[in-house]
N, CA, C and O atoms as a DFTB+ gen file, in Angstrom:
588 C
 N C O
     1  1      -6.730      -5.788      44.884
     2  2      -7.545      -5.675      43.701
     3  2      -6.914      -4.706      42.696
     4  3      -6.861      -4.892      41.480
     5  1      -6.510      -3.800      43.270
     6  2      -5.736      -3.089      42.310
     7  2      -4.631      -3.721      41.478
     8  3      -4.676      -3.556      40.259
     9  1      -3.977      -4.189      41.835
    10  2      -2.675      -5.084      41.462
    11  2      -3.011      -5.879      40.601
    12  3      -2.187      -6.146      39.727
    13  1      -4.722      -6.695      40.569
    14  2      -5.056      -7.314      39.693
    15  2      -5.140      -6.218      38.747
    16  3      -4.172      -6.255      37.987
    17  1      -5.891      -5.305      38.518
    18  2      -6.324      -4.590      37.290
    19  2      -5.040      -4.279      36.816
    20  3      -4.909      -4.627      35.642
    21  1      -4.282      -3.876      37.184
    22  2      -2.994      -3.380      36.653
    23  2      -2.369      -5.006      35.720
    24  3      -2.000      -4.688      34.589
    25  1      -2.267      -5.982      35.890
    26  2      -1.854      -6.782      35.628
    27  2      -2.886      -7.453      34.089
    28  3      -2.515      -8.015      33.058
    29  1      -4.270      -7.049      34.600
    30  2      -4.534      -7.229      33.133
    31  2      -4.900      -6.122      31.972
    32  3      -5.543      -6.341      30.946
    33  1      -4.372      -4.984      32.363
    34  2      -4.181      -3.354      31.647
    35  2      -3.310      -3.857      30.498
    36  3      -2.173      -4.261      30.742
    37  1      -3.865      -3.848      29.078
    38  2      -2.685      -3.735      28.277
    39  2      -1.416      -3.117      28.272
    40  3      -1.739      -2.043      27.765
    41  1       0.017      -3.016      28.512
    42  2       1.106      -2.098      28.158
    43  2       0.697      -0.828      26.866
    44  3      -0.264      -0.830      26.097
    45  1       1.330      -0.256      26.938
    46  2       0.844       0.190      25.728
    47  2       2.201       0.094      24.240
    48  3       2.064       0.431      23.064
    49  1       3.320      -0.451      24.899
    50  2       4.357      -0.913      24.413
    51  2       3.811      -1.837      23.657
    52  3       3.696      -1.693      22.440
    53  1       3.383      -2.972      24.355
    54  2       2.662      -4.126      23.532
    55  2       1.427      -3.751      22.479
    56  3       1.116      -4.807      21.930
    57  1       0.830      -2.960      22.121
    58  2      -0.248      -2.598      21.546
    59  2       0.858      -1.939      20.236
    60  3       0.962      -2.416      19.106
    61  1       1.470      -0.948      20.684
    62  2       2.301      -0.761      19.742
    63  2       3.584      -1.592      19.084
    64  3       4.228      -1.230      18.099
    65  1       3.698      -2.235      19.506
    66  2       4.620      -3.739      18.763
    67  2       3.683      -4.497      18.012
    68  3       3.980      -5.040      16.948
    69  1       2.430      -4.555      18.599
    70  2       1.442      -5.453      17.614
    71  2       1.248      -4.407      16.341
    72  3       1.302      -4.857      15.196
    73  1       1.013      -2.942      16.589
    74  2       0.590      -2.396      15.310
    75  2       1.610      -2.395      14.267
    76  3       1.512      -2.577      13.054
    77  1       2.872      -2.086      15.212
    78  2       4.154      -2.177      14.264
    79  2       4.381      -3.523      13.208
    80  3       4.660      -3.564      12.010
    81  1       4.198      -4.306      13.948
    82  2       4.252      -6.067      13.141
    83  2       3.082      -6.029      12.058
    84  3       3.341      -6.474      10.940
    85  1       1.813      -5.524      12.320
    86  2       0.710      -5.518      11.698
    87  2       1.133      -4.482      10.034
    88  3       0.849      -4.693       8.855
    89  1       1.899      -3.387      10.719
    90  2       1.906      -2.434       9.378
    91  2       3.210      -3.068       8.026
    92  3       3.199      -2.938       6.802
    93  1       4.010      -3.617       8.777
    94  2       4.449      -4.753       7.582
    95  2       3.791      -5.935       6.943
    96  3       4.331      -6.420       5.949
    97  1       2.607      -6.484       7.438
    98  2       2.248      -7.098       6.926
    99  2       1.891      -7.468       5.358
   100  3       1.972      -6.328       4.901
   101  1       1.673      -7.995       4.637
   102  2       1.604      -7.886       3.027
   103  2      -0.304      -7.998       3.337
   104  3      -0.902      -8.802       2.622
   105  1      -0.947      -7.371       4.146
   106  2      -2.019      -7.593       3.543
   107  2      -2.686      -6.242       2.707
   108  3      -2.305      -5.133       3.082
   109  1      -3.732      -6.329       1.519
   110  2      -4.210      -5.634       1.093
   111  2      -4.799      -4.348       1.250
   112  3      -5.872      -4.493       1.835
   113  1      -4.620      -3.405       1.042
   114  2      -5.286      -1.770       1.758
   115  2      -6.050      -1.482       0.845
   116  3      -6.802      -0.641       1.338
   117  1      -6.309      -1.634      -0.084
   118  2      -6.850      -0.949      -1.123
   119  2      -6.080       0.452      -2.156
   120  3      -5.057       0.164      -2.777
   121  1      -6.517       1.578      -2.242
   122  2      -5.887       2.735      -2.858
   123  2      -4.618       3.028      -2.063
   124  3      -4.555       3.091      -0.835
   125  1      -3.824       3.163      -2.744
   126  2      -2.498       3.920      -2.453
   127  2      -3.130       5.402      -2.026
   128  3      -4.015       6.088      -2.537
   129  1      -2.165       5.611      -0.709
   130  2      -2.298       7.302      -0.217
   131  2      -0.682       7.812      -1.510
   132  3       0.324       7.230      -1.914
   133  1      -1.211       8.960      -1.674
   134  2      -0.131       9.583      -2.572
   135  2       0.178      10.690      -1.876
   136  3      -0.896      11.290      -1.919
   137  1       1.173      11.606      -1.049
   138  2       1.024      12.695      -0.465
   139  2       2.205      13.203      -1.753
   140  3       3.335      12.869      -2.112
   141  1       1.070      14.286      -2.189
   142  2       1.193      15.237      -3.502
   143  2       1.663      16.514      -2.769
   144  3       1.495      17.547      -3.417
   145  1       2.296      16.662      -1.373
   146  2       3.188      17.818      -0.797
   147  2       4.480      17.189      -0.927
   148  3       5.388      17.974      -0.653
   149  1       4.840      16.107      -1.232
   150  2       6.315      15.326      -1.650
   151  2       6.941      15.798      -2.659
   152  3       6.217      16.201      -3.569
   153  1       8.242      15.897      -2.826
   154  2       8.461      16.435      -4.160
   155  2       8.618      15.528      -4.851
   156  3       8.998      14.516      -4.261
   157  1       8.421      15.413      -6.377
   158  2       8.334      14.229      -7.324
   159  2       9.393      13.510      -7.234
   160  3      10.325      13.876      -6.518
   161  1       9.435      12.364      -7.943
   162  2      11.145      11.667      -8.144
   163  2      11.614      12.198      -9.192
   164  3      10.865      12.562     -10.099
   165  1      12.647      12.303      -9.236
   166  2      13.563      12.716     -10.870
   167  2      13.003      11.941     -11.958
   168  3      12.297      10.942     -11.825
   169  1      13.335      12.427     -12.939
   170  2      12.558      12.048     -14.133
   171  2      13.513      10.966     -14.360
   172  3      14.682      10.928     -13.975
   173  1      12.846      10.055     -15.061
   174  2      13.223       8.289     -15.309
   175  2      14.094       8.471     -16.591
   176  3      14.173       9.638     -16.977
   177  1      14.796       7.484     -17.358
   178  2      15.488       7.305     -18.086
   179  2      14.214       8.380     -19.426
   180  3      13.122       8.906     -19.210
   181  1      15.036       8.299     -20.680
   182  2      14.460       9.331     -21.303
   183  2      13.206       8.257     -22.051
   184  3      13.219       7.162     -21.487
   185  1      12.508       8.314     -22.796
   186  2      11.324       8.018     -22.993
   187  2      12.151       7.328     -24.383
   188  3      12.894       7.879     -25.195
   189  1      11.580       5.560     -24.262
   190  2      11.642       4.610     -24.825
   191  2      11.708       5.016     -26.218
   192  3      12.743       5.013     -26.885
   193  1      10.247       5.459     -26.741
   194  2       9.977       5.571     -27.719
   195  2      10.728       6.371     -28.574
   196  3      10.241       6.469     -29.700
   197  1      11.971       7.090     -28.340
   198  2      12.608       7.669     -29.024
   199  2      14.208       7.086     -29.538
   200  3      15.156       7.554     -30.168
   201  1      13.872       5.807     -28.872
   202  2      15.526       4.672     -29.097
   203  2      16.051       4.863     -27.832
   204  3      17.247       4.585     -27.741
   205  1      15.292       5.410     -26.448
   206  2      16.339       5.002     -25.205
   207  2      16.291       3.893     -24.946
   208  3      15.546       3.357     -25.767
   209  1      16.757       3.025     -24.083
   210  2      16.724       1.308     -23.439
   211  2      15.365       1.354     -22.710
   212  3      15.018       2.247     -21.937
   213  1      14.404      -0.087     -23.177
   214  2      13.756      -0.309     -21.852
   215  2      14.895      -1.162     -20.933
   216  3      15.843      -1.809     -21.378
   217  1      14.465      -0.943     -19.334
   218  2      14.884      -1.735     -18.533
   219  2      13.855      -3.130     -18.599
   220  3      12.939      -3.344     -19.394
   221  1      14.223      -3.766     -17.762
   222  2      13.749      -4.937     -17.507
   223  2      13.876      -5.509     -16.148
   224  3      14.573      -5.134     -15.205
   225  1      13.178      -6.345     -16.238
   226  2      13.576      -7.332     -14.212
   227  2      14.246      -7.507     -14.188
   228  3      14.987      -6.962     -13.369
   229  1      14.775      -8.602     -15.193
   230  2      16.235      -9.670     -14.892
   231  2      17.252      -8.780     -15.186
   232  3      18.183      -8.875     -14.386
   233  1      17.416      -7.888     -16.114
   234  2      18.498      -7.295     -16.525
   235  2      18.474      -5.978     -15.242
   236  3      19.514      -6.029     -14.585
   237  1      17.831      -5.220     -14.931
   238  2      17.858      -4.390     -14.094
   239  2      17.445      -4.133     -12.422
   240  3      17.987      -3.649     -11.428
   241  1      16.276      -4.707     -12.741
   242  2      15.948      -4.320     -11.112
   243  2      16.256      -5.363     -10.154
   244  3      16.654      -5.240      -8.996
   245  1      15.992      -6.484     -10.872
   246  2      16.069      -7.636      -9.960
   247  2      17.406      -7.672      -8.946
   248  3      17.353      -8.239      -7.855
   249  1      18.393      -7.120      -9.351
   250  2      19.811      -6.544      -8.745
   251  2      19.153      -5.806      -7.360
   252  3      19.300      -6.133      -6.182
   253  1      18.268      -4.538      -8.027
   254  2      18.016      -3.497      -6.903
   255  2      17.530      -3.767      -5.910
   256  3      17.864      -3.305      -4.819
   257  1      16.392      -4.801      -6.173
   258  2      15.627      -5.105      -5.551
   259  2      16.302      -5.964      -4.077
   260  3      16.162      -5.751      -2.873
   261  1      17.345      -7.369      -5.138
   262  2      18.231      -7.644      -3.538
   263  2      18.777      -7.160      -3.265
   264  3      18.783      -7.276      -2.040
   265  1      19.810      -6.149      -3.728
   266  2      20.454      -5.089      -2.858
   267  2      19.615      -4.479      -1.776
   268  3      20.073      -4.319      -0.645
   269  1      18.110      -4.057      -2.180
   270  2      17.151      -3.286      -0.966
   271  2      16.411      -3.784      -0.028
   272  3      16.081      -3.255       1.033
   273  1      16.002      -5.420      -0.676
   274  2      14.926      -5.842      -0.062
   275  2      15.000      -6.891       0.643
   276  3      14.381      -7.218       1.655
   277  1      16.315      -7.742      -0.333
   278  2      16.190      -9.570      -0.263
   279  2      16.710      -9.770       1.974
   280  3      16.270     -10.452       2.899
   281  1      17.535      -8.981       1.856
   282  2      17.741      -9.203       3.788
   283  2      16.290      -9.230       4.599
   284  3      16.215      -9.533       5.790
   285  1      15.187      -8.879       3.803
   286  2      14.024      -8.877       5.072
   287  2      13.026     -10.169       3.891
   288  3      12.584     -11.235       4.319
   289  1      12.856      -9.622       2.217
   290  2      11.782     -10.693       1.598
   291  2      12.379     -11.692       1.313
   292  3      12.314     -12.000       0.123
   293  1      13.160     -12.569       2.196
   294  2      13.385     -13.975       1.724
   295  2      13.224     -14.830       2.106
   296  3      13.047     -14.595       3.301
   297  1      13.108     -16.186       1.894
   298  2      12.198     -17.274       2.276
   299  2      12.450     -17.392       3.898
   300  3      11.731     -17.938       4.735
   301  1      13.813     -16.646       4.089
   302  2      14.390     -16.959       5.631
   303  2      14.395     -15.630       6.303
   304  3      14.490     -15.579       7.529
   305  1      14.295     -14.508       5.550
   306  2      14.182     -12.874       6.053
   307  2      12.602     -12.849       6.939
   308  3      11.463     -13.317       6.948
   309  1      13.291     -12.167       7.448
   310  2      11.916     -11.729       8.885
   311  2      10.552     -11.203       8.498
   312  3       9.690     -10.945       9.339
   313  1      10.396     -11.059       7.256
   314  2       9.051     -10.568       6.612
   315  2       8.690     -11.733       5.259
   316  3       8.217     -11.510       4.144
   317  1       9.109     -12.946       5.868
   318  2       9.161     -13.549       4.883
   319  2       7.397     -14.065       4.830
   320  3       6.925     -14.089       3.693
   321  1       6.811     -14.312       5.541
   322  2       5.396     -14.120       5.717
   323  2       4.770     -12.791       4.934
   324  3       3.638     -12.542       5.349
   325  1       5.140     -12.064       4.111
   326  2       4.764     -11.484       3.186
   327  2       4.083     -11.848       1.728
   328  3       4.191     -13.015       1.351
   329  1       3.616     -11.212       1.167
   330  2       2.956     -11.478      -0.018
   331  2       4.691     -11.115      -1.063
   332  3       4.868     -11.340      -2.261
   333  1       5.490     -10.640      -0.267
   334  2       6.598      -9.883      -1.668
   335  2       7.550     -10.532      -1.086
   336  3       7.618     -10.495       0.142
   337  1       8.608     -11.358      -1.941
   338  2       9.892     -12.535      -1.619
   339  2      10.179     -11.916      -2.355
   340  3       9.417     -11.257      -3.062
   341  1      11.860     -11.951      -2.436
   342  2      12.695     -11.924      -3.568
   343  2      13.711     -13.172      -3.203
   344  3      14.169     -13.612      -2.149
   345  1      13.836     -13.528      -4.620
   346  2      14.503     -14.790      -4.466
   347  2      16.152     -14.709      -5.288
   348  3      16.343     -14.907      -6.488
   349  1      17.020     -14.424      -4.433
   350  2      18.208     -14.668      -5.535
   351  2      18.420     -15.285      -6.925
   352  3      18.780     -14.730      -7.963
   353  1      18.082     -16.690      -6.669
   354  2      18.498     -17.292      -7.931
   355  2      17.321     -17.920      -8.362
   356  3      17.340     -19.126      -8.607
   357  1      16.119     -17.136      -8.508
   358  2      15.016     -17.460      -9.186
   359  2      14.458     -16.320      -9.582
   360  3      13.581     -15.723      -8.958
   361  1      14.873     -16.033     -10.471
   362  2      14.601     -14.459     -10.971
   363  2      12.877     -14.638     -11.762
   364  3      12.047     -13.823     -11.362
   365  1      12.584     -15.285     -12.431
   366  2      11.146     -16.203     -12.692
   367  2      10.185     -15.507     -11.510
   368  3       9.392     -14.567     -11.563
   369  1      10.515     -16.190     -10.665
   370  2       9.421     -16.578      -9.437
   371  2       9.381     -14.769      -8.727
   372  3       8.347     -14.101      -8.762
   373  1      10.483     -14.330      -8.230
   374  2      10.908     -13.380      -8.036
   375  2       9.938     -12.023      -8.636
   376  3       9.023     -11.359      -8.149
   377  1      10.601     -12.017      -9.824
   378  2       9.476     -11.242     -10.939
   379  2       7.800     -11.530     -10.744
   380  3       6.945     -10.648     -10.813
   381  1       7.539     -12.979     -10.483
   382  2       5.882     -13.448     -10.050
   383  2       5.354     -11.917      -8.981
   384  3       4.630     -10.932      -9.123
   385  1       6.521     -12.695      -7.588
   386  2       5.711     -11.716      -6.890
   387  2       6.022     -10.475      -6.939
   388  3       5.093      -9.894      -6.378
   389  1       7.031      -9.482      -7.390
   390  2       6.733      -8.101      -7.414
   391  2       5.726      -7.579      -8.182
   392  3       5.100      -6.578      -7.835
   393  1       5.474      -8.317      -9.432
   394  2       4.513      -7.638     -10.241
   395  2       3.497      -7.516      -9.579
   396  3       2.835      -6.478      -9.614
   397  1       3.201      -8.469      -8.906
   398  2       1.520      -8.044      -7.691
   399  2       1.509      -6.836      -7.457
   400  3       0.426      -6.251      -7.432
   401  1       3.180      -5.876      -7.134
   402  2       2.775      -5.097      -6.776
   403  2       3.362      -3.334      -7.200
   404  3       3.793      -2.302      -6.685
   405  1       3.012      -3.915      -8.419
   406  2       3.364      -2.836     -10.059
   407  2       1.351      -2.759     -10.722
   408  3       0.497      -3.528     -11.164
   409  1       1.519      -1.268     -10.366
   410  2       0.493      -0.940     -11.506
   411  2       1.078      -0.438     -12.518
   412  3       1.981       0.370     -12.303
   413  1       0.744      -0.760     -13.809
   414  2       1.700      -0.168     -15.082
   415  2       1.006       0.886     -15.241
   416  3       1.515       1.971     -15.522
   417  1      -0.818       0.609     -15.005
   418  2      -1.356       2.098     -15.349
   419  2      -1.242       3.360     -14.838
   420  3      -1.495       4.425     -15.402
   421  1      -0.633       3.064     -13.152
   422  2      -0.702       4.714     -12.576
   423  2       0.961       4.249     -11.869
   424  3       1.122       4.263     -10.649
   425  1       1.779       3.966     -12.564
   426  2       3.036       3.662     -11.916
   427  2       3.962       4.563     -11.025
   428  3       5.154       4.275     -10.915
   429  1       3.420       5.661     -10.382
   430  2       3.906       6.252      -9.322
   431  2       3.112       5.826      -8.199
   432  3       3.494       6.035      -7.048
   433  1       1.708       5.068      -8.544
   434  2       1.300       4.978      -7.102
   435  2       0.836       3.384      -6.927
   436  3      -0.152       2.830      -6.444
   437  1       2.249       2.872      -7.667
   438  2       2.526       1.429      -7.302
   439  2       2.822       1.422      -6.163
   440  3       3.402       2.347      -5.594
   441  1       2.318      -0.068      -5.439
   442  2       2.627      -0.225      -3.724
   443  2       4.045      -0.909      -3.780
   444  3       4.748      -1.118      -2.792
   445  1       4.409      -1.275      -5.282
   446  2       5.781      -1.383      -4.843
   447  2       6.928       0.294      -4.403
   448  3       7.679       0.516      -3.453
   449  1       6.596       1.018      -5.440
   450  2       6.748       1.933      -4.780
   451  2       6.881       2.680      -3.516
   452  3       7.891       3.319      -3.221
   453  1       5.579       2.556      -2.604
   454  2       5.439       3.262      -1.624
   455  2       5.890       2.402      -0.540
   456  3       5.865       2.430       0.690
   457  1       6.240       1.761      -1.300
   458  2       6.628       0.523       0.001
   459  2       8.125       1.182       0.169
   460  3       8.611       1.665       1.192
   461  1       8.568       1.089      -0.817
   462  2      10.325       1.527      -1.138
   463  2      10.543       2.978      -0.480
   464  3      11.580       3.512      -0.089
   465  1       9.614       3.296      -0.488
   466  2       9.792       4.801      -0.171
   467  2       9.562       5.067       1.626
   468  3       9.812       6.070       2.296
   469  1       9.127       4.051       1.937
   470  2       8.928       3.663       3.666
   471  2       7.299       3.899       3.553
   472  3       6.804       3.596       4.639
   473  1       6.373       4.301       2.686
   474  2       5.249       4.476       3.023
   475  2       4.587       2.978       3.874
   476  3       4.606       1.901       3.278
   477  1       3.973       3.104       5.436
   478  2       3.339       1.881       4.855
   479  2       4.263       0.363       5.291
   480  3       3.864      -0.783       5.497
   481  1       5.811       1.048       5.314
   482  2       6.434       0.098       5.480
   483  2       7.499      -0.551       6.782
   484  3       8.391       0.145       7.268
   485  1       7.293      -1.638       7.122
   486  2       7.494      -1.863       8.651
   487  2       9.349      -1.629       8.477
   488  3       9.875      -1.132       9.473
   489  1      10.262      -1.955       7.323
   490  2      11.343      -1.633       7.299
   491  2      11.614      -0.461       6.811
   492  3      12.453      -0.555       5.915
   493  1      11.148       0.986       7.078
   494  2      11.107       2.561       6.773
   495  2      11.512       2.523       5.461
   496  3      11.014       1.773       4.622
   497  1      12.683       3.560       5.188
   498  2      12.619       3.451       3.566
   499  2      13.446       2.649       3.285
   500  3      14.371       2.434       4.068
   501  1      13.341       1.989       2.096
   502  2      14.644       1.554       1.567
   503  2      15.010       2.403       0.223
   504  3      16.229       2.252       0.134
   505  1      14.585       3.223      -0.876
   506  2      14.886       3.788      -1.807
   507  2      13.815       5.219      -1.328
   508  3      12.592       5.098      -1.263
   509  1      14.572       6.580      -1.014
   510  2      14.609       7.684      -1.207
   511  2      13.768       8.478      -2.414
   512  3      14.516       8.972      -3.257
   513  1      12.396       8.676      -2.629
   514  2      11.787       9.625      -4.013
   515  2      12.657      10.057      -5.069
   516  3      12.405       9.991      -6.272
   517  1      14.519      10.856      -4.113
   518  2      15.009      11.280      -4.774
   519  2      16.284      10.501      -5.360
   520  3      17.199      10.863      -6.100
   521  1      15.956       9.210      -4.693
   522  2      17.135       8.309      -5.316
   523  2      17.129       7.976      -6.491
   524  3      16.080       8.063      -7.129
   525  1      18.579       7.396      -7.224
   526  2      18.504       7.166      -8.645
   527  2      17.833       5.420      -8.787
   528  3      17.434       4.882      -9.820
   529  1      17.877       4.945      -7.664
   530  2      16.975       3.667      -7.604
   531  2      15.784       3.592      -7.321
   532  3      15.152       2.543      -7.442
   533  1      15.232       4.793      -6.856
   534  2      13.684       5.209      -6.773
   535  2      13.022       5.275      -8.431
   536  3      12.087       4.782      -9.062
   537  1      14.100       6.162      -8.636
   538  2      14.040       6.409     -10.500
   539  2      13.814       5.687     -11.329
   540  3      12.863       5.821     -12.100
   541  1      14.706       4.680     -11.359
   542  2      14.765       3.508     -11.892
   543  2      13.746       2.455     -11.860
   544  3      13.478       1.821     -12.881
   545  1      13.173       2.239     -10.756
   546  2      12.227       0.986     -10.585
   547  2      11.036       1.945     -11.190
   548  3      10.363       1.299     -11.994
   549  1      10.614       3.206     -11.046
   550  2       9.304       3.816     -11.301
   551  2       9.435       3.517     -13.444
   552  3       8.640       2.960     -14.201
   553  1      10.716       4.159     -13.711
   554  2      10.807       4.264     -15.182
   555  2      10.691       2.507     -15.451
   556  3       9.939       2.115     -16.343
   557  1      11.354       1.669     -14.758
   558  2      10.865       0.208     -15.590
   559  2       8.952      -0.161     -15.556
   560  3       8.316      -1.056     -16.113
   561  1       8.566       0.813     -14.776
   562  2       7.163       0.505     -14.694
   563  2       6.548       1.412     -15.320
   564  3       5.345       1.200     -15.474
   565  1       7.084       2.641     -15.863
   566  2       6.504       3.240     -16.674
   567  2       6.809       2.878     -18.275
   568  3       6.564       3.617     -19.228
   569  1       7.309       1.766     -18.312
   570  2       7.832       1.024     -19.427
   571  2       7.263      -0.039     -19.883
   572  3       7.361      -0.639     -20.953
   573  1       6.429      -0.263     -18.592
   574  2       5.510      -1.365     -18.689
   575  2       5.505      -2.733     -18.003
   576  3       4.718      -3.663     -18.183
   577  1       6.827      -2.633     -16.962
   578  2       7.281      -3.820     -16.224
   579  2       7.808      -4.658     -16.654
   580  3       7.587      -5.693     -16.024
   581  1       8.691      -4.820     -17.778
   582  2       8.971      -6.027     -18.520
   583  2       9.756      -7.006     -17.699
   584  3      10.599      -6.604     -16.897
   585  1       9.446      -8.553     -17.915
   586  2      10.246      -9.235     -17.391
   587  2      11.909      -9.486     -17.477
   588  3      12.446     -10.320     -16.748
């Protein structure tokens, strides 16, 4: 009898592989956690309104993005069951789904963001707070996300 109970005892390996699979998932959480003991990201390109460049998707991030992301969000990448794809040569569609996950109004505590930053995210970080590609994707959203 013992041997039975043991046999239907969850692992606890397995409980934690399910949570692990679960915390990549693209489903909805609601509010972004912000931990405000982080130190900020570097300040973004200089402020538009004075004649600096906006960035853009196609012209800028869309690069970053497959450089960081496209090996896990693609139609054939292992998180492709996600709400967030990036698509090489559909920069259109591509742009569709990141914006889901760009707030323009509080654009540091975009979940594209915290995603990049490993918050949250089943592939840890891929862009660093203090990276210049952390920088970059926050300033195109403090720009307003342009396509």
């Amino acid at each position: 009898m013992n041997s039975e109970f043991t046999r239907r005892t969850p692992r606890p390996w397995l409980l934690l592989m399910i949570a692990l699979i679960a915390g990549c998932a693209g489903f909805t959480r609601g509010e972004q956690w912000v931990d405000e003991d982080v130190d900020a990201p570097p300040a973004g390109p200089e402020d538009t309104s004075a004649g600096g460049t906006n960035s853009t998707y196609s012209g800028d991030i869309h690069d970053l993005l497959l450089d960081g992301c496209e090996r896990c969000h693609s139609p054939d990448g292992a998180a492709n069951g996600t709400a967030f794809i990036i698509l090489a040569n559909d920069i259109e569609a591509s742009y569709s789904s990141v914006i889901e996950f760009v707030d323009v109004d509080a654009p540091s505590s975009s979940r594209l963001l915290s995603k990049a930053a490993g918050m949250g995210h089943g592939g840890g970080t891929i862009f660093d707070t203090r990276s210049a590609e952390y920088a970059e994707i926050l300033a195109w959203i403090e720009q307003g996300a342009l396509p």
